[in-house]
C-alpha positions in Angstrom: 10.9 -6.1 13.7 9.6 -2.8 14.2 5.6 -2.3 14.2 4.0 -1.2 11.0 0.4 0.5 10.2 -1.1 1.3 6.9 -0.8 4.8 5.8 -3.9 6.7 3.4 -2.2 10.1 1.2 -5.6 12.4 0.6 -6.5 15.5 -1.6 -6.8 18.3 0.6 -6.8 19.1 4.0 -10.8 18.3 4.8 -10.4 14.6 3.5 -8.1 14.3 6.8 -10.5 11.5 8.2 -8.9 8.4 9.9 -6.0 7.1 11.7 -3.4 7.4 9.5 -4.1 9.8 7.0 -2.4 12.4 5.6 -2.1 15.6 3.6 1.0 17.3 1.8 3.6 18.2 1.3 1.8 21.8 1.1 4.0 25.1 0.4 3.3 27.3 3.5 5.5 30.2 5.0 7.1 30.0 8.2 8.0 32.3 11.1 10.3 35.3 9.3 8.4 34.7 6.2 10.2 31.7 4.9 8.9 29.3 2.3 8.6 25.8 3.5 6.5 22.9 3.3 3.8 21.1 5.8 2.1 17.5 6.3 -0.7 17.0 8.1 -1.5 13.9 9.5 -3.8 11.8 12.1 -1.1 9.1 13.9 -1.6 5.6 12.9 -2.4 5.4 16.9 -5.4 8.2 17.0 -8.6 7.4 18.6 -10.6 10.3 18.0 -14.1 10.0 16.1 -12.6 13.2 13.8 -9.5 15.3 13.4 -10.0 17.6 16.4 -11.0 15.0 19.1 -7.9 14.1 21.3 -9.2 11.3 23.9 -5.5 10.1 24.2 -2.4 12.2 23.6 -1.6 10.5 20.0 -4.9 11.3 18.5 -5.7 14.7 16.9 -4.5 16.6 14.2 -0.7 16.8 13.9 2.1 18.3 11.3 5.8 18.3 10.4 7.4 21.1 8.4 10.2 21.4 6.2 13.0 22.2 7.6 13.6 20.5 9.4 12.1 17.5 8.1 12.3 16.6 4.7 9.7 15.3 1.9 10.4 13.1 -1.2 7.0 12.5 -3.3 7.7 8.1 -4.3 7.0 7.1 -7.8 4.2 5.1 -6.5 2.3 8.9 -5.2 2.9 8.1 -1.4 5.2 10.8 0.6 8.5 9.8 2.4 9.4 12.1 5.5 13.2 11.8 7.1 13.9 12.2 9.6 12.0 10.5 12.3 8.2 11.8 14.2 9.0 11.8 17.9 5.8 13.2 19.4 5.8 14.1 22.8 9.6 13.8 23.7 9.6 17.1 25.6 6.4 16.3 27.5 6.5 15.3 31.3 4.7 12.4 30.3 7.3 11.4 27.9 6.9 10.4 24.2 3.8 8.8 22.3 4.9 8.2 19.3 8.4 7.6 17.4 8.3 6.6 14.0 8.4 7.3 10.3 6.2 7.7 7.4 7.7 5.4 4.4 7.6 5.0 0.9 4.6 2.7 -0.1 2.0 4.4 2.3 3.4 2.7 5.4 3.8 4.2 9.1 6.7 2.5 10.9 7.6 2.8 14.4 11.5 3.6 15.0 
């Protein structure tokens, strides 16, 4: 069974506070002047005391656009995003994080 952490939707950007937490969707334009959409989140594995601090490589602020990734807002006002967060796959070090944000305010790992 794959590992689960409780996820926290907020207002606006500035109520961004703990592990988990997240903001958006949010229209934004991209490169080329493209509309698209944003999320901005704190991993359910950060460690930082705010949204800036980065003591490990999964804590600090981080954000998936559409395209590629897409959004559905759930009856129950939590945010769904398909397809899956790999963070750090590129890096030397590897990958930190791989998982998903769910329905029903719930971070799973893939």
């Amino acid at each position: 069974m794959s590992k689960t952490w409780p996820a926290r939707r907020v207002e606006t950007f500035d109520n961004i506070e703990k592990a988990g937490d997240y903001c958006g969707p949010k229209s934004i334009y991209l490169s080329g002047g493209k509309k698209g959409r944003v999320v901005w989140f704190l991993l359910p594995i950060h460690e930082g005391k705010h949204v800036y601090e980065r003591p490990t490589r999964g804590s600090g602020l981080h954000a998936v656009y559409e395209p590629p990734w897409s959004f559905r807002e759930c009856s129950d006002d939590s945010v769904e995003i398909r397809a899956s967060i790999a963070c750090g796959r590129h890096d030397p070090e590897g990958e930190y994080f791989h998982g998903f944000l769910d329905e029903g305010n719930i971070w799973r790992e893939a």
